[in-house]
N, C-alpha and C positions, 0 to 999 in steps of 0.2 A: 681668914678672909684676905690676906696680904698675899700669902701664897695664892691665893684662887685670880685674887684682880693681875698680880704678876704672871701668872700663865696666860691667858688673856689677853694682856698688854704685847708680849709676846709672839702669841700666836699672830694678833692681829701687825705687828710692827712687820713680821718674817712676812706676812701674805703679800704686803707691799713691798716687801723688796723681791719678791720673786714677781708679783704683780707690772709695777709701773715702769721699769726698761721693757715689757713686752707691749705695751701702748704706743700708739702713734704721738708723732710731737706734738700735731695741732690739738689732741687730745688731752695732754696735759698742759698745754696752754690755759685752754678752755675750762680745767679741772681746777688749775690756782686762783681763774679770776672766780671762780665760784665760792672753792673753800675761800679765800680773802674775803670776798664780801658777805661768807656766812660770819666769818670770824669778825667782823667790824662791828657788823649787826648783836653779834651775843656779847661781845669784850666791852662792858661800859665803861671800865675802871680803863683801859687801854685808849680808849676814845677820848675821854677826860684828860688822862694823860696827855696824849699827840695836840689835842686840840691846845693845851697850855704850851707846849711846848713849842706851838708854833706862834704862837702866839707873840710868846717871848722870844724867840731866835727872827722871825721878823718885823718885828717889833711893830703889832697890830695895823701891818699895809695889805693882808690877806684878808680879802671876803672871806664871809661865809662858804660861801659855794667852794670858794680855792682853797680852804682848809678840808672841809668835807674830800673834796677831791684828791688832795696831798693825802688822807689817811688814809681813803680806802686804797689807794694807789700801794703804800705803805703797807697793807695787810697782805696784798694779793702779791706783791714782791716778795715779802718773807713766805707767801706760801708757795711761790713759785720757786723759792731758796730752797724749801724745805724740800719740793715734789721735787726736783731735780736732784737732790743727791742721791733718792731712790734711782731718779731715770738715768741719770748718770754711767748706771750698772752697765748701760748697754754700751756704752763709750770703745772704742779700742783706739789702740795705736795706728788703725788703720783710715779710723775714720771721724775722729775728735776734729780734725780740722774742718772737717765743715760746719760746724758749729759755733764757732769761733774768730773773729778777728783779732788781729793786736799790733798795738801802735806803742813802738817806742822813743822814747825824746831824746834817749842816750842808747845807743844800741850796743856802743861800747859796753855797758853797763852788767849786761848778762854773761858777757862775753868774759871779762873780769871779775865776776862772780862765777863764774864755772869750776875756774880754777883755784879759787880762796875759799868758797863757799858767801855766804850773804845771813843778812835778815830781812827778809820781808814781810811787809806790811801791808797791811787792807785795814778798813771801819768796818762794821754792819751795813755795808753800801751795795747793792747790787745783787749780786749773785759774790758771795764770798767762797762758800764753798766751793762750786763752779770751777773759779780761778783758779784755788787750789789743786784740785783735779788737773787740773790741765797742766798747770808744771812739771805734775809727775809726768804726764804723756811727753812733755818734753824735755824727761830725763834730769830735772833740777827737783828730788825725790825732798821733800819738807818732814821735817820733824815738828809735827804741831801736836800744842795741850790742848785736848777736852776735857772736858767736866764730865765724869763718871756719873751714871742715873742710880737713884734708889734701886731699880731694878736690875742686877748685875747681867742678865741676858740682854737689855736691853743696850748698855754698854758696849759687850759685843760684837751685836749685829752693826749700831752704830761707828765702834772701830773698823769693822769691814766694809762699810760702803766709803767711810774718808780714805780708808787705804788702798783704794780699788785699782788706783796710779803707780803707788809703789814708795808711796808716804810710809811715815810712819809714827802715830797716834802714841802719845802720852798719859798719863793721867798728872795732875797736878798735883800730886804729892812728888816735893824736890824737883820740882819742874826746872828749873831754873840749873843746878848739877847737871842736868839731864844733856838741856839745852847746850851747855858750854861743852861737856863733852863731844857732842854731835856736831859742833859747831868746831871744834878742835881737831877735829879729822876732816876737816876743809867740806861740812855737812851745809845744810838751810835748817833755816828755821823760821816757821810760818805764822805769824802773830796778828793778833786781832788787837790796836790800840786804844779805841774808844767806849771802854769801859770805863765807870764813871767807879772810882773805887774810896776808900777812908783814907786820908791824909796816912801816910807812915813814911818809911825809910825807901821803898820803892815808888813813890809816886811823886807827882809835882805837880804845879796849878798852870794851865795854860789860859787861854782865847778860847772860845768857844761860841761861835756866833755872838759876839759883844758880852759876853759873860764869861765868868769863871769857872771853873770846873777844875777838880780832881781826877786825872789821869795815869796810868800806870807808864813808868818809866824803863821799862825789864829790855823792850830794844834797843833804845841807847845807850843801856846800861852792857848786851852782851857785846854791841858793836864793838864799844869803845873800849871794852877791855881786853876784847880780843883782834883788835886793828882791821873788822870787816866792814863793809858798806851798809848801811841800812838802804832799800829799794821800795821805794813806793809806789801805789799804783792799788786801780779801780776795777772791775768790773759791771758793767753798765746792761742790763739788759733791752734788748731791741722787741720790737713787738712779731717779728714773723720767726721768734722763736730761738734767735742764735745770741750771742753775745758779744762784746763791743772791752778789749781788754783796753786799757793804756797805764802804761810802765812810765814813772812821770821822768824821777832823778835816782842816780845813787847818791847818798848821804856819807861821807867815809869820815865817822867822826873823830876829834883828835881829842888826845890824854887830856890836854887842860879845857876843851873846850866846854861849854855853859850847860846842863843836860836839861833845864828849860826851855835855853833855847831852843834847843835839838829838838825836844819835844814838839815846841811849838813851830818850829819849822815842818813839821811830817804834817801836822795836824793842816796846817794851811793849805797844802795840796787839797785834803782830804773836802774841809768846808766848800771850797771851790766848788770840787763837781757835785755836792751836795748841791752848794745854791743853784744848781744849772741844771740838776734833775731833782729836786725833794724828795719824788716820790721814791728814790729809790735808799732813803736812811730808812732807821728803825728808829720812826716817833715816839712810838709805844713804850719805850723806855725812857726812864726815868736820866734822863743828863745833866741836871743839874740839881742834885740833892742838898747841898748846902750853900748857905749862904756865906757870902765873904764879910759881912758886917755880924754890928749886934745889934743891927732894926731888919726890919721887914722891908725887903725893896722891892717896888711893885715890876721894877721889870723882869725880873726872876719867875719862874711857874710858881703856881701857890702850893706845889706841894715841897717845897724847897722850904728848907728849916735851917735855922742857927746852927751852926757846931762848933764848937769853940779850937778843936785841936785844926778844923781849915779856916779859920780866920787868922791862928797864930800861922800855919802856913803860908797864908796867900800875908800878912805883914813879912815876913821873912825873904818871900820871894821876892817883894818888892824894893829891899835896902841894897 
């Protein structure tokens, strides 16, 4: 049966990616605000989710209606993430730019990562993958981890639509070797930060719309050991179909400096254009799993639980 639903899954992944770059834009427009609000409609446990979660990050000043509206907004975002990296396929060098704006705060900034190499960073904001895309089109080619699927064809075909620029796709075993070496031959490396992860040795507690959270620390940790800049910066998408880049600072952090800090410096950017578009995070996830105490704090979402190894964290961070 494993073998039967993975050929399948397959067949059906391959049909869209030969599929959906041969579609018109307004077409797939049209096709994410649909899938999203199928997806809103079937995902209760996701709805539940986003609706706490907004809950708690604005701290109950959001109607009803304006939560409703932040999530489906939120669905049909990630499906329009998702439908575009199939459509993406049709992308060239010739003709990405008309797709695309981009605003930078330091323009220096790419200019001096060209010749060092960088890390750059993005959240689950916008069009992530997108972004990425388009650096390769402009020749700053990303070393980025994905998460390999149960279904190794799925992988893949997967690998081939992120690498369609001229990237080049990981898997997460020794990620982190992987990176420094690519990053050691004056490389990029393309990091997703706002992953809500278990306290360890690579993470630290930030800010997090007035809460705490567990964050992974792996960009300021390659920065800083290897004297590059971390770069921030969003993709926003626009409603007639193109997208809205902005490049905020470079970060060039030093040997002694604080990696909380740092953390919590990138992260600020990030909440920013959150607050100024919502709908374009990913609600549906789970952002703040544990709690910083040993009581129940009601302004936390309710599926936020004690853990004792980020409570000793978040006391540690605070001495």
């Amino acid at each position: 049966m494993k073998k039967l639903r993975y050929f399948f899954e397959t067949a059906l992944v391959a049909f869209a990616a030969w599929l959906l770059p041969r579609l018109p834009r307004w077409f797939i427009m049209a096709l994410a605000r649909g899938v999203g609000r199928i997806a809103y409609l079937a995902d209760s446990r996701g709805r539940r989710t986003a609706r706490q979660n907004l809950r708690a990050a604005f701290r109950g000043t959001l109607s009803h209606a304006d939560v409703r509206r932040i999530t489906i907004g939120s669905y049909q975002n990630f499906a329009r993430t998702f439908l575009d990296l199939f459509w993406a396929q049709a992308l060239t060098q010739e003709n990405w730019q008309k797709h695309v704006s981009i605003r930078m705060d330091d323009p220096e900034a790419e200019t001096k990562a060209r010749e060092t190499g960088a890390v750059w960073v993005t959240p689950h904001f916008g069009n992530f993958e997108f972004v990425s895309l388009i650096w390769g089109f402009r020749k700053v080619p990303f070393t980025v981890v994905a998460q390999d699927f149960k279904n190794p064809e799925l992988t893949l075909i997967f690998k081939r639509l992120r690498e369609h620029s001229g990237h080049t796709v990981i898997s997460q075993e020794s990620a982190m070797l992987k990176l420094m070496k690519a990053l050691k031959r004056q490389g990029h490396a393309g990091l997703l930060t706002d992953l809500n992860i278990k306290p360890g040795r690579a993470a630290t507690v930030i800010e997090c719309f007035g809460m705490k959270t567990c964050v992974p620390t792996l960009h300021v940790e390659l920065a800083r050991r290897l004297g590059l800049s971390i770069i921030t910066g969003v993709c926003q998408p626009a409603s007639d179909g193109t997208y809205q880049v902005q490049i905020f600072e470079a970060i060039r952090p030093q040997p002694d400096d604080d990696t909380q800090a740092l953390t919590q410096r990138v992260w600020d950017h990030f909440e920013k254009a959150i607050r100024a578009y919502p709908e374009g995070w990913l609600w549906m996830y789970k952002h703040w799993r544990y709690l910083p105490g040993t009581e129940r704090d009601p302004a936390y979402p309710d599926y936020a639980n004690r853990y004792e190894p980020f409570r000793k964290l978040v006391e540690g961070e605070g001495k």
